[in-house]
N, C-alpha and C positions, 0 to 999 in steps of 0.2 A: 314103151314104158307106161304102165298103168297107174292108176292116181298113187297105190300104196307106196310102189317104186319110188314116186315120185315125192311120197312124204317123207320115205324112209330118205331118202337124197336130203332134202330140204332139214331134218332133225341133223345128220352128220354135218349138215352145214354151217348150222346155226349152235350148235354143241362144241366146232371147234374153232370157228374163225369170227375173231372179236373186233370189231371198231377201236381204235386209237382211243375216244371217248367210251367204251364200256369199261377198257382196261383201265383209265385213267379211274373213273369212278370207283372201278373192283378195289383200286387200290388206296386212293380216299376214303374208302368204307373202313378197311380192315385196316388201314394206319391212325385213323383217330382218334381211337382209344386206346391202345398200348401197345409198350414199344416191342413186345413181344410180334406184334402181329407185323411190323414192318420187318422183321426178319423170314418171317413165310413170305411176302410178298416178295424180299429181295431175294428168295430161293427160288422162287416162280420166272420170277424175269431176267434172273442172271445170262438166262440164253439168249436174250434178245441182244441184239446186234445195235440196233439204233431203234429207240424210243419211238422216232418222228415217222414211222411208218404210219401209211392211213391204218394197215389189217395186220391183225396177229393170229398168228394158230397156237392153241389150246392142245395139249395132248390128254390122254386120259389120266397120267398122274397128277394134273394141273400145270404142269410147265407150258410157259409162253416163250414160242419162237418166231421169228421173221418169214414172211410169206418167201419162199425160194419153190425151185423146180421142181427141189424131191419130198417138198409136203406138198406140192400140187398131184403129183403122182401117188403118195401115198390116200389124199383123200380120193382121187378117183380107184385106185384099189377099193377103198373102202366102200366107194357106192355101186362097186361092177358088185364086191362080193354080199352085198345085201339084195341088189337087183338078184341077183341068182338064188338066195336063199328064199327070196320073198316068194 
């Protein structure tokens, strides 16, 4: 894996898997000034499972879900098929 590989790896990773604290903040931002925005927020994380996870994954419509087996599988799809593209 060469460095691009490996940037391109490093961008899907940081693009979809969030700290408990960024999401926290995400959501601090966009609920403190109206109440409109607490309902995009509660559309974003309706899928989550439990809050008190350390990591969340991100998808590309902005929904947040709970780190499981088959978004660990899907982010390695996504970095076999950028390694091959690159």
């Amino acid at each position: 894996m060469d460095y691009a590989d490996k940037t391109g790896a490093n961008n899907i990773v940081v693009n979809h898997y969030w700290s408990q604290q960024k999401l926290q903040q995400l959501i601090e931002e966009q609920c403190k000034d109206e109440y409109m925005h607490w309902i995009t927020v509660y559309d974003s994380i309706s899928h989550i499972e439990t809050l008190k996870a350390p990591w969340f994954y991100r998808d590309e419509l902005g929904n947040f879900y709970n780190i499981n087996e088959m978004i660990l599988e899907l982010t390695l799809k996504k970095i076999e098929n950028n390694v091959k593209s690159a």
